[in-house]
KEKE-601465 format. One record per residue: residue in three letters; x negated, y negated, z negated of N, C-alpha, C, O, CB in turn. Coordinates in steps of 0.2 Angstrom, whole numbers, plus 2048, in hexadecimal, padded with zeros to 3 digits. Atoms other than C-alpha are relative to their C-alpha. Glycine has a CB too. Example, Ala and Ser with C-alpha at 12.3 -4.5 7.8 and 13.67 -1.06 7.14 Angstrom:
BEGIN
SITE  residu  n_c1  n_c2  n_c3  ca_c1  ca_c2  ca_c3  c_c1  c_c2  c_c3  o_c1  o_c2  o_c3  cb_c1  cb_c2  cb_c3
SITE     ALA   7FC   806   800    7C2    816    7D9   7FC   7FA   800   7F7   7FB   7FD    805    800    7FA
SITE     SER   804   806   801    7BC    805    7DC   804   7FB   7FD   801   7F5   7FC    7FE    7FE    807
end
This chain:
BEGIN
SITE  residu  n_c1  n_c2  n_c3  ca_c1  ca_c2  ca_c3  c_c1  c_c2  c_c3  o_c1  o_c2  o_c3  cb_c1  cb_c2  cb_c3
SITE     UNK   800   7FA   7FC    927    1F2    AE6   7FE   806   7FB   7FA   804   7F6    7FA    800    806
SITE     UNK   800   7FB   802    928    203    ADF   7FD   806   801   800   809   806    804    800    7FF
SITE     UNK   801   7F9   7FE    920    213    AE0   802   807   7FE   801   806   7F7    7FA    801    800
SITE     UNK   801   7FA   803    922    224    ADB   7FE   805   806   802   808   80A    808    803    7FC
SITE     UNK   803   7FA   7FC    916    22F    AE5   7FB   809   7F9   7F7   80A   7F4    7F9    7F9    807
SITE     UNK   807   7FB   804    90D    240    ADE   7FD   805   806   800   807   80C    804    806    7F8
SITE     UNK   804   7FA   7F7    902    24C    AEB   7FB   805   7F8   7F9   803   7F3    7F6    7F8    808
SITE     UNK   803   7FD   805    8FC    25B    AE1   7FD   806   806   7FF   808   80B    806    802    7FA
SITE     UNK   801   7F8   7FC    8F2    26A    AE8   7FE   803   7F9   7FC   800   7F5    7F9    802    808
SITE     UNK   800   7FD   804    8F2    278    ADD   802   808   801   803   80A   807    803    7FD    7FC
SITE     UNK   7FE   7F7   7FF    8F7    28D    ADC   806   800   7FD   808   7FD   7F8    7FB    806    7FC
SITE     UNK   7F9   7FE   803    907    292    AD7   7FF   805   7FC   7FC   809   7FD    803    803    805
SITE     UNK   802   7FC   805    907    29A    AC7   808   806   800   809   80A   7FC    7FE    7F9    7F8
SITE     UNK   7FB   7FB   7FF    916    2A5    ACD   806   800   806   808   7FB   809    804    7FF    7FA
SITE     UNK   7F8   803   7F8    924    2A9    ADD   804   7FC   7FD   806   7FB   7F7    806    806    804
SITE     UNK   7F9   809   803    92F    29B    ADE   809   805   803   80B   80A   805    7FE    7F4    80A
SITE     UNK   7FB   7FD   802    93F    29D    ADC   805   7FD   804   805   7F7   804    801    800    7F9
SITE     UNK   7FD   802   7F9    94C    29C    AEA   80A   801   7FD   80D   806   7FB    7FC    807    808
SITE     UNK   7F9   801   801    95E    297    AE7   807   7FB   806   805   7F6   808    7FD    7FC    7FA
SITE     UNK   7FA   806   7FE    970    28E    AEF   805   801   7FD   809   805   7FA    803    801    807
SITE     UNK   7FC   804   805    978    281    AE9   808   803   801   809   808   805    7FF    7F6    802
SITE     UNK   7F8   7FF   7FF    98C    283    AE8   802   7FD   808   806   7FF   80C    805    7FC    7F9
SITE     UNK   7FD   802   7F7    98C    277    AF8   7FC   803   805   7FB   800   80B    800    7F7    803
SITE     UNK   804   7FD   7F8    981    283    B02   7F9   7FE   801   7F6   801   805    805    7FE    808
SITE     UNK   808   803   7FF    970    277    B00   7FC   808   7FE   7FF   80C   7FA    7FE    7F9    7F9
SITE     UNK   807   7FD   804    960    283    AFC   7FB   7FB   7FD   7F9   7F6   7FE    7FC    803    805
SITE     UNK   802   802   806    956    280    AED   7FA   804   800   7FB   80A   801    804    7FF    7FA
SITE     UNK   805   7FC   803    945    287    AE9   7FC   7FD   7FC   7FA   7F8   7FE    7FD    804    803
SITE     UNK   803   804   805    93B    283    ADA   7FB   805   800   7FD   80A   803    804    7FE    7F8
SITE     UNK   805   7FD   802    92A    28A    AD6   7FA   7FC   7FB   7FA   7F6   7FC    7FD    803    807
SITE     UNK   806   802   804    91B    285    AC9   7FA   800   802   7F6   805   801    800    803    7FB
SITE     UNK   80A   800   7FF    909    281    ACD   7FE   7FD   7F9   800   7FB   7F3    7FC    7FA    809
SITE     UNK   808   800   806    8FA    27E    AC3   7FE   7FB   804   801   7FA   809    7F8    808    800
SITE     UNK   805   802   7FD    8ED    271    AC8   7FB   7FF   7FA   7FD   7FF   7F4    801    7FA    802
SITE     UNK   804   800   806    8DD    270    ABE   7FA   7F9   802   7F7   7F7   807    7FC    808    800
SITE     UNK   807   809   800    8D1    25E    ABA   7FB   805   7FC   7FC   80A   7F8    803    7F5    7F9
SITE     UNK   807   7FC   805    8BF    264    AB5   7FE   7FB   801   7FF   7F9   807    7FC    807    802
SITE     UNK   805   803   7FF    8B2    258    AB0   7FC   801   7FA   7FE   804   7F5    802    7FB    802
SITE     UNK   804   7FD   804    8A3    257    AA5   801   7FA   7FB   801   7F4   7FE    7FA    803    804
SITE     UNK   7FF   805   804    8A5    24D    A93   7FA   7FD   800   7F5   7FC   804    802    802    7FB
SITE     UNK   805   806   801    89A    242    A8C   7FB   805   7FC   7F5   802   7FC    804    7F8    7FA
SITE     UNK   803   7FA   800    891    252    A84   7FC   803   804   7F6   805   803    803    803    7FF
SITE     UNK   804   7FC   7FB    88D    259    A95   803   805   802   802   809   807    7FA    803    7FF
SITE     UNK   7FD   7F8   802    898    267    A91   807   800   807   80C   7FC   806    805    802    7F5
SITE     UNK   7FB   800   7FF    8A4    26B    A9F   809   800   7FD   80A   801   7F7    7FD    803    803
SITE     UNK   7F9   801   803    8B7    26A    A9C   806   801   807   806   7FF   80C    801    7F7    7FC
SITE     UNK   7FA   800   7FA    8C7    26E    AA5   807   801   7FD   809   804   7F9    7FF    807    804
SITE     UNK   7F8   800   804    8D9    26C    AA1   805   801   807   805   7FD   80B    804    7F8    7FB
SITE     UNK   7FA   7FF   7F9    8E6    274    AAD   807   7FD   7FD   809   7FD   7F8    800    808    802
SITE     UNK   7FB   804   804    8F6    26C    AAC   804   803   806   802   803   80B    800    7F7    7FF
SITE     UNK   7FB   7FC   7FB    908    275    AB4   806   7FC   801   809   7F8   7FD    803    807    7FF
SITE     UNK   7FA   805   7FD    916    26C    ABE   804   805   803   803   80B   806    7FD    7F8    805
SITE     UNK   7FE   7FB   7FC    924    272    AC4   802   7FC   808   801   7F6   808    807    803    7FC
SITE     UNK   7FF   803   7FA    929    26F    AD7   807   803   803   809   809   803    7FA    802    805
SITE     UNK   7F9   7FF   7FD    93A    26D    ADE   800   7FF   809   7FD   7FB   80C    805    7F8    7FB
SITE     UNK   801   802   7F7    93E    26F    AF3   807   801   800   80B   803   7FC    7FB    806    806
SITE     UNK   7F7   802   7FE    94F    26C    AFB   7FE   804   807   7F9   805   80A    804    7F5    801
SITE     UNK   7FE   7FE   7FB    956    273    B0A   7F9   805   807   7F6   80A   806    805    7FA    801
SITE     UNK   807   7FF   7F9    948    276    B1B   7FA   803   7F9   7F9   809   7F8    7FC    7F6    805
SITE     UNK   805   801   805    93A    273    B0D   801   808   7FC   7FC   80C   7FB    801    7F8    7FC
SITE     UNK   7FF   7FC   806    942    281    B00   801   807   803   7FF   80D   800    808    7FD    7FC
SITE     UNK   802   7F7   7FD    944    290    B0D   7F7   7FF   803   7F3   804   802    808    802    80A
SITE     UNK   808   7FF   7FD    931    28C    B14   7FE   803   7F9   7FC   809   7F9    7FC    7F7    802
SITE     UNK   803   7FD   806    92C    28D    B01   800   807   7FE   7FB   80A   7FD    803    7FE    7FB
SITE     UNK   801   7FA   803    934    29C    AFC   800   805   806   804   809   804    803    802    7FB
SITE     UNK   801   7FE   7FB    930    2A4    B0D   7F7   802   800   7F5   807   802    802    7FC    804
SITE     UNK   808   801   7FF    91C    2A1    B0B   7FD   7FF   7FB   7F7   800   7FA    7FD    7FA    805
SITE     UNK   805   803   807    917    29B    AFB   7FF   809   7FA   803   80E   7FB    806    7F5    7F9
SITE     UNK   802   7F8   803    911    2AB    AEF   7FC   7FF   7F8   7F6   7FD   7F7    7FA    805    806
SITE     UNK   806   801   807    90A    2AA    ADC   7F8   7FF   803   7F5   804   807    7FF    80A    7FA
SITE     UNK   806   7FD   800    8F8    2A7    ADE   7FE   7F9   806   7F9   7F5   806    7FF    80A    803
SITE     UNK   802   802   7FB    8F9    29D    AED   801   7F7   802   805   7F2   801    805    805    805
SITE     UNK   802   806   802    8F3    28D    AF1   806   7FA   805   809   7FB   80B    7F8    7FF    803
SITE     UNK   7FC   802   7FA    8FE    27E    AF8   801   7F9   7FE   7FF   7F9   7F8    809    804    801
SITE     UNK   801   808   800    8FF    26A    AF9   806   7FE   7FF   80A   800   804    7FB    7FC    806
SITE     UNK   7F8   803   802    90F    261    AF2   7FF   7FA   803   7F9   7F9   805    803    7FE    7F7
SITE     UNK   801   806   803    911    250    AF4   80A   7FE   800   80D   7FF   804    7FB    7FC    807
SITE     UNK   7FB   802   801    922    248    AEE   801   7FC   7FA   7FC   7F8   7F8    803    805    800
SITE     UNK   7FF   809   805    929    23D    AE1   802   804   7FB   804   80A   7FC    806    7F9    802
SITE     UNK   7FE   7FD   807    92E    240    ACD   806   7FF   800   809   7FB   803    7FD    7FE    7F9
SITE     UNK   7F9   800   802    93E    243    AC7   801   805   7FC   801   80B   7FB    805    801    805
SITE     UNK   7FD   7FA   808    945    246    AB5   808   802   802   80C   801   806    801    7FA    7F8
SITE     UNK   7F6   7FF   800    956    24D    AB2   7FE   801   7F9   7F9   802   7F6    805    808    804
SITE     UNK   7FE   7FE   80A    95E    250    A9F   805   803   801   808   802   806    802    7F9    7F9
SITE     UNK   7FB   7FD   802    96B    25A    A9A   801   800   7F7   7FE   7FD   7F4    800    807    804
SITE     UNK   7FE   801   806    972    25F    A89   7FE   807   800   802   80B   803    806    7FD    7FE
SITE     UNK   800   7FA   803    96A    26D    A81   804   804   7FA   807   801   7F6    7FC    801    7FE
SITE     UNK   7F9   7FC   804    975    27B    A78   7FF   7FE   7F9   803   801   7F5    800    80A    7FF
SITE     UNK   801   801   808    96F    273    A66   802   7FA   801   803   7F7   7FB    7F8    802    7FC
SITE     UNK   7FC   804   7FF    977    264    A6D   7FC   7FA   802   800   7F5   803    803    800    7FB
SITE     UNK   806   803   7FF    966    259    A70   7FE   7FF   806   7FE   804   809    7FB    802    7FD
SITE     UNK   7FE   801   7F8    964    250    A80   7F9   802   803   7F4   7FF   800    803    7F7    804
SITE     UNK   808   7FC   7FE    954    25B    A8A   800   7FB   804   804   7F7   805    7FF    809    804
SITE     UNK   804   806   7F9    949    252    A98   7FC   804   805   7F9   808   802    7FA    7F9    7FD
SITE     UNK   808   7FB   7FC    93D    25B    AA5   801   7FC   804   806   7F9   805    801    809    803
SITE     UNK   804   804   7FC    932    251    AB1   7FF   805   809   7FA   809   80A    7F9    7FF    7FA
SITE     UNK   800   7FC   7FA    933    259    AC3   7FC   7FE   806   7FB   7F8   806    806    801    803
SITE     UNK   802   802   7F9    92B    257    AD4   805   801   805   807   807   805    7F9    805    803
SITE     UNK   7FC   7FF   7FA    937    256    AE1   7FD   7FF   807   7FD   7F9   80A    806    7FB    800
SITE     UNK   804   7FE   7FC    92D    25D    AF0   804   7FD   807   80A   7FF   809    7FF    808    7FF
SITE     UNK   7FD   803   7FB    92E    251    B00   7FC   804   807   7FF   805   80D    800    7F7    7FF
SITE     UNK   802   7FE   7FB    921    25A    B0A   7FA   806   7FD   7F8   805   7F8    7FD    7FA    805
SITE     UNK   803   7F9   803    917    26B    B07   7FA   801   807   7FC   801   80D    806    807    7FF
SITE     UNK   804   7FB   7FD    907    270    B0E   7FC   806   7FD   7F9   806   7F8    7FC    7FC    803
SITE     UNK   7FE   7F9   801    905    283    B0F   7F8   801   800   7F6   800   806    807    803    805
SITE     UNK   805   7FF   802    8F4    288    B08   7FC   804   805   800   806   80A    801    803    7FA
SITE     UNK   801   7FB   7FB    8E8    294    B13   804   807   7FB   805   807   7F5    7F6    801    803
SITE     UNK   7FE   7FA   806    8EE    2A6    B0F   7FB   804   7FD   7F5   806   800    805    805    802
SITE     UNK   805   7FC   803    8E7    2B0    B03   7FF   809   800   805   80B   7FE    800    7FD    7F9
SITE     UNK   801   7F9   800    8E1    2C5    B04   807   801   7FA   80D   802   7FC    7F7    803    7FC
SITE     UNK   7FC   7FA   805    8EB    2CB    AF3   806   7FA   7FE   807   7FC   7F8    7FA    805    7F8
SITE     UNK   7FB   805   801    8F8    2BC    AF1   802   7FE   7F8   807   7FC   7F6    806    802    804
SITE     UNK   7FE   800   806    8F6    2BC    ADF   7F9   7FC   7FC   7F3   7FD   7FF    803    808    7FD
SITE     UNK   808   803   801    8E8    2B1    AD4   7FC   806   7FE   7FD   80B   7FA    800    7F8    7FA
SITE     UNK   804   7FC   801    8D9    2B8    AD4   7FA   7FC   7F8   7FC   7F7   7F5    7FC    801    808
SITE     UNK   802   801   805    8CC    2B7    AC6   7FC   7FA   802   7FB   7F9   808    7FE    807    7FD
SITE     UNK   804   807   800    8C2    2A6    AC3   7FB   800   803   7F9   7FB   807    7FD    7FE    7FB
SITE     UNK   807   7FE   7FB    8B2    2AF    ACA   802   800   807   7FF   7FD   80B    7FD    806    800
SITE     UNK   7FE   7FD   7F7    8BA    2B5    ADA   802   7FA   804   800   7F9   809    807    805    801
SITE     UNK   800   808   7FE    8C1    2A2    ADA   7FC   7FD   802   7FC   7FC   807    802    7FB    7FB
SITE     UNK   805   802   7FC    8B2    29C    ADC   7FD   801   803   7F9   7FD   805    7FF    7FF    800
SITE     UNK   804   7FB   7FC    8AA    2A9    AE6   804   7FD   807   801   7FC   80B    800    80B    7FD
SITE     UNK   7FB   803   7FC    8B9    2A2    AF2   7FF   7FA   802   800   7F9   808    805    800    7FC
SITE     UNK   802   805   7FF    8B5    293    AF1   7F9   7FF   805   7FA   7FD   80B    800    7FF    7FA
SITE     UNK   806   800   7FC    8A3    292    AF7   800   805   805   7FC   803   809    7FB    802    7FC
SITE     UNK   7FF   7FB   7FC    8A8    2A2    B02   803   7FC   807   800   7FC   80C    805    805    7FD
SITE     UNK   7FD   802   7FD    8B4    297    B0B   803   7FF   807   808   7FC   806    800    7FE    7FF
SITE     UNK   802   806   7FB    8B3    292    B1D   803   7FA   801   805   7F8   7FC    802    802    806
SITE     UNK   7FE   806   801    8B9    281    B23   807   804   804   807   808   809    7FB    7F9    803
SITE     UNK   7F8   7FE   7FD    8CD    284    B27   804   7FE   805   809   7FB   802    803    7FF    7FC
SITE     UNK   7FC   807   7FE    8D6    27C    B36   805   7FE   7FB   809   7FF   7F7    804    801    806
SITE     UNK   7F7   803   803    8E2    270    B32   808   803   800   80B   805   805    803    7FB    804
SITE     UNK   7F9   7FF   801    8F2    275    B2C   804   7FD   7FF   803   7FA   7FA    802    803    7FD
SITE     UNK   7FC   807   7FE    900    26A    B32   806   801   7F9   809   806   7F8    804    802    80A
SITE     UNK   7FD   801   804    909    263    B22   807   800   804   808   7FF   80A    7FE    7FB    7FC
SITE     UNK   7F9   7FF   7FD    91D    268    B23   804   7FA   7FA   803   7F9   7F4    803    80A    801
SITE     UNK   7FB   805   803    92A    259    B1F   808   803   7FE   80B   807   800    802    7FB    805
SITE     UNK   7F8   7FD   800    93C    25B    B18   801   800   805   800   805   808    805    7FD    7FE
SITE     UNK   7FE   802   7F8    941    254    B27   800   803   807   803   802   80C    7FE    7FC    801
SITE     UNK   802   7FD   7FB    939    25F    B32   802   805   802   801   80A   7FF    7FA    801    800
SITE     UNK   7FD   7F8   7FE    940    26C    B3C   7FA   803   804   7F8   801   809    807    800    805
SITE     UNK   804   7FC   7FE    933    279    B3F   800   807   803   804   80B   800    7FD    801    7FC
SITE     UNK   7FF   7F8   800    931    28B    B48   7FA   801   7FB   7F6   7FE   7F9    7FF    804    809
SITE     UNK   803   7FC   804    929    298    B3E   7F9   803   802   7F5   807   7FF    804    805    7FE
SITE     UNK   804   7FE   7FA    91D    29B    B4D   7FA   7FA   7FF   7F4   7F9   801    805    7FF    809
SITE     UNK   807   805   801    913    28B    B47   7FD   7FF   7FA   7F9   7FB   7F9    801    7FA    803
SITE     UNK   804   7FF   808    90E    290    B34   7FD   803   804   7FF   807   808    804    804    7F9
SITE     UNK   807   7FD   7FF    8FC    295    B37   7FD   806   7FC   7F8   805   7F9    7FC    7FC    800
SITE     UNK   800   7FC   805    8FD    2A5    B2E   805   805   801   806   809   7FD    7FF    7FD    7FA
end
């Protein structure tokens, strides 16, 4: 048996970028952040943020770029996928993707752009407890009447 699962929550480090294909599909790609923090063998905290990019198809790809905003938080979960082509110096490129099977759409935020680290965590601790926000599928045909926000 085989897997290829990935589940990310993270911010969007920019608007995503909304495109159709030549056969009429929608495409939208956007970039997030996630960050691992922990403390070394020193004591000293540590953090390394690491960016992926996120691919959506069709339902999924207008929701995205409809709702999603630099800054703003949102839960992937889908599977990897490389592609290559041939760069202009003739040397075969590679990039590593998320191909986005289901998105859940962050609470929203006041100024929709990231805020400073303090304010992140002033945010944080601030927070209230959020209802659930019902994850949306490819597959899923939704009204716009049931995004909670």
């Amino acid at each position: 048996m085989n897997v290829n699962i990935v589940i990310l929550v993270g911010r969007l480090t920019d608007n995503p970028e909304s495109r159709t294909t030549p056969g009429g599909q929608q495409v939208c790609s956007f970039r997030m952040a996630t960050n691992r923090a922990w403390t070394d063998r020193q004591g000293t905290k540590q953090e390394r943020v690491e960016y992926h990019t996120v691919i959506a198809w069709r339902r999924l790809a207008e929701i995205a770029s409809q709702y999603l905003a630099k800054g703003g938080l949102v839960f992937v979960e889908g599977h990897l996928e490389t592609r290559s082509w041939q760069g202009a110096d003739g040397s075969k490129k590679y990039r590593t993707e998320i191909i986005a099977d289901r998105l859940q759409l962050g609470p929203k935020s006041g100024g929709g752009t990231m805020s400073s680290e303090s304010n992140q965590k002033k945010e944080k601790e601030e927070a209230p407890i959020q209802e659930e926000i019902p994850i949306i599928e490819e597959n899923q045909e939704i009204d716009v009447k049931d995004i909670p926000f």
